[in-house]
C-alpha positions as CSV (number, residue, x, y, z in Angstrom):
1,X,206.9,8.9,162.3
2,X,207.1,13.0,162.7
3,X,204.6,13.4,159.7
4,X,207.2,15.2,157.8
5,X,208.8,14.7,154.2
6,X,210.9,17.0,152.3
7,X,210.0,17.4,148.8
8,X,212.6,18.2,146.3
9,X,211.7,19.1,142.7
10,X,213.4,19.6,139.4
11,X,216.9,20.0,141.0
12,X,218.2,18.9,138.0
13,X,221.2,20.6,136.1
14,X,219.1,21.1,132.6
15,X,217.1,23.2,135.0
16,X,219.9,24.8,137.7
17,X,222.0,25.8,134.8
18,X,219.5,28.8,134.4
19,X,219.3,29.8,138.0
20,X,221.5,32.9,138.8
21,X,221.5,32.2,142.7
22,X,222.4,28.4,142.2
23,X,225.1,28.5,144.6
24,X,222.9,30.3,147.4
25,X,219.7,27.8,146.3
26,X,221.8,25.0,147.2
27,X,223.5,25.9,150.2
28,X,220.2,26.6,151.5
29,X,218.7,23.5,150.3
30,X,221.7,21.6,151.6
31,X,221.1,22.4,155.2
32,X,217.5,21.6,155.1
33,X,218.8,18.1,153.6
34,X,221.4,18.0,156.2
35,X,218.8,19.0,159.2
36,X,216.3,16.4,157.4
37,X,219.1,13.9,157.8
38,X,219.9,14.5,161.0
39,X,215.7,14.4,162.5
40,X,215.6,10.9,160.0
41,X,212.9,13.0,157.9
42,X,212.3,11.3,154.8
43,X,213.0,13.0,151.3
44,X,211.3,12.7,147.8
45,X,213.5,13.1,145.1
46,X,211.0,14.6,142.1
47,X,212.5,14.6,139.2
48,X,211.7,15.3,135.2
49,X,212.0,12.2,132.6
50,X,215.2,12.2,130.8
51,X,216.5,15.4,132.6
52,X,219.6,13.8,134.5
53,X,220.4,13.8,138.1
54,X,219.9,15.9,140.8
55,X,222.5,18.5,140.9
56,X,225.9,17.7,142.1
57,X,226.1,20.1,144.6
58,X,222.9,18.2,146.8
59,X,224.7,14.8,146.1
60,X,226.4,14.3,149.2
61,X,223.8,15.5,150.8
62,X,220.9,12.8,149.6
63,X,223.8,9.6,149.9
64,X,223.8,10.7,153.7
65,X,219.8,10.3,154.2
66,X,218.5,7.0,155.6
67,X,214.9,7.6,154.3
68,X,215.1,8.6,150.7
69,X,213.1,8.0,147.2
70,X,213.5,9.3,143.5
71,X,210.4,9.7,141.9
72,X,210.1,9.9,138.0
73,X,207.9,12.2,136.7
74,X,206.5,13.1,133.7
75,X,204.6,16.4,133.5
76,X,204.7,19.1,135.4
77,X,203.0,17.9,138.9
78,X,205.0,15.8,141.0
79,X,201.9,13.3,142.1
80,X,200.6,12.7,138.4
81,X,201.1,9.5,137.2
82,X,203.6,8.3,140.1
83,X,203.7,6.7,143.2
84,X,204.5,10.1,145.2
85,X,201.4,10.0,147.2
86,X,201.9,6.6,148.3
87,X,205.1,6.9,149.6
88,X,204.2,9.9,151.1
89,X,201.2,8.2,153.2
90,X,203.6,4.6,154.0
91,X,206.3,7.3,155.7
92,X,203.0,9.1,157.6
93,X,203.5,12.2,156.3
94,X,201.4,15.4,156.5
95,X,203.0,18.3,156.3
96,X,205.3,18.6,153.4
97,X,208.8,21.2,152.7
98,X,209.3,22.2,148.8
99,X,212.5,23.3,147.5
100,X,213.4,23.1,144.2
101,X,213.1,24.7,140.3
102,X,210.9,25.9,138.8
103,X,208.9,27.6,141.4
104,X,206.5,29.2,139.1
105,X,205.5,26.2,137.3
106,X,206.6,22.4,138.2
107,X,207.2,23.3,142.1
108,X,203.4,25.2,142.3
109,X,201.8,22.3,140.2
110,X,203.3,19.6,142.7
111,X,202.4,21.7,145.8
112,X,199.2,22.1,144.4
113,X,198.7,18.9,143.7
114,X,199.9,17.8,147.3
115,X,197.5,20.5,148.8
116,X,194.4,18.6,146.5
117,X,195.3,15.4,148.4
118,X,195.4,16.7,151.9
119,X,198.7,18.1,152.3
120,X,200.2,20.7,154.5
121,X,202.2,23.0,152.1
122,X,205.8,25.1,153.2
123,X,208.7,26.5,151.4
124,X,210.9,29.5,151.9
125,X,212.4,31.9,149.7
126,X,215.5,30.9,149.5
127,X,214.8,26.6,148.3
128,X,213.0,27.7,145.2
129,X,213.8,29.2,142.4
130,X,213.1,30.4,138.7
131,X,214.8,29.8,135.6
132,X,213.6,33.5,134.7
133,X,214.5,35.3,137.6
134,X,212.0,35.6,140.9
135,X,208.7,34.9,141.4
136,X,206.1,37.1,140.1
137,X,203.9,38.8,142.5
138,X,200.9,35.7,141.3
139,X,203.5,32.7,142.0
140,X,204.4,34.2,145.7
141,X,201.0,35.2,146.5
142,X,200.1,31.4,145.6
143,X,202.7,30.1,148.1
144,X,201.8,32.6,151.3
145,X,198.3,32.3,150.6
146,X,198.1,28.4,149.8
147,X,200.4,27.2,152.2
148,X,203.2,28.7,154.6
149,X,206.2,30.7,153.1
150,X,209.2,31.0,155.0
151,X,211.5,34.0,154.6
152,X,214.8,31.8,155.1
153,X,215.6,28.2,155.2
154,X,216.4,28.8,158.5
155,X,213.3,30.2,159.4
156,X,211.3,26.9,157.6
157,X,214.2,24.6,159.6
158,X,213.0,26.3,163.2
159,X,209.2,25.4,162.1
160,X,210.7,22.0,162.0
161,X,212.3,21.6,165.0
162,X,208.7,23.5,167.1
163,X,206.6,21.6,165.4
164,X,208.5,17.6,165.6
């Protein structure tokens, strides 16, 4: 175990539809699934009741991954009322990468809720995104002062590969 997960909310197309930089989020997100692939880092699939599938574009990407689980959820925060946690603990992981929509709202509740339970928080500017644009000065103040924000996916992929 390498006491890593990758944590993918809400990348769902009800949601992406809205996201200007959808073709940038994903390419970005796409490597980190790729690289998480490649190191056999496991990947939580967090996705909103009766929303549809994660986005075409990561597709390929999650039918490559060994380690891999879609969790249902049905509020806002990832870990309410699912099995996220627990899956998270059987693969040993501690520190934990969030990408995904809506970075203001369901992607802060479930970092939030992951920091409540012990987790290690990280994300970079370019795996999350808003329906209504970027994040407010409150929602990126959250993220560098309540975990570690990365100015790239590249940069949050070479935190990776120091700290494995």
């Amino acid at each position: 175990m390498n006491g890593k997960a990758i944590v993918v909310v809400d990348m769902q197309d009800a949601f992406a539809r809205a996201i200007a930089e959808r073709k940038l989020l994903c390419y970005a997100q796409g490597e980190v699934l790729r690289y998480a692939g490649d190191k056999k880092i496991p990947v939580a699939l967090v996705e909103y009741n009766n929303m549809g599938e994660t986005v075409e574009e990561l597709r390929e990407q999650i039918r490559n991954l060994k380690r891999k689980t879609r969790i249902v959820k049905r509020g806002a925060d990832g870990f309410a009322g699912t099995t996220l946690e627990k899956i998270l603990s059987k693969w040993g992981a501690k520190d934990l990468y969030f990408m995904g929509i809506s970075g203001a709202a369901c992607v802060t509740a479930t970092a939030e809720g992951a920091l409540r339970r012990g987790f290690n928080v990280f994300t970079s500017d370019d795996t999350i995104a808003n329906g209504g644009g970027e994040l407010k000065e409150r929602e990126f103040r959250w993220y560098v002062e309540g975990g570690t924000y990365f100015s790239d996916y590249r940069e949050m992929i070479a935190h990776m590969e120091i700290n494995f």
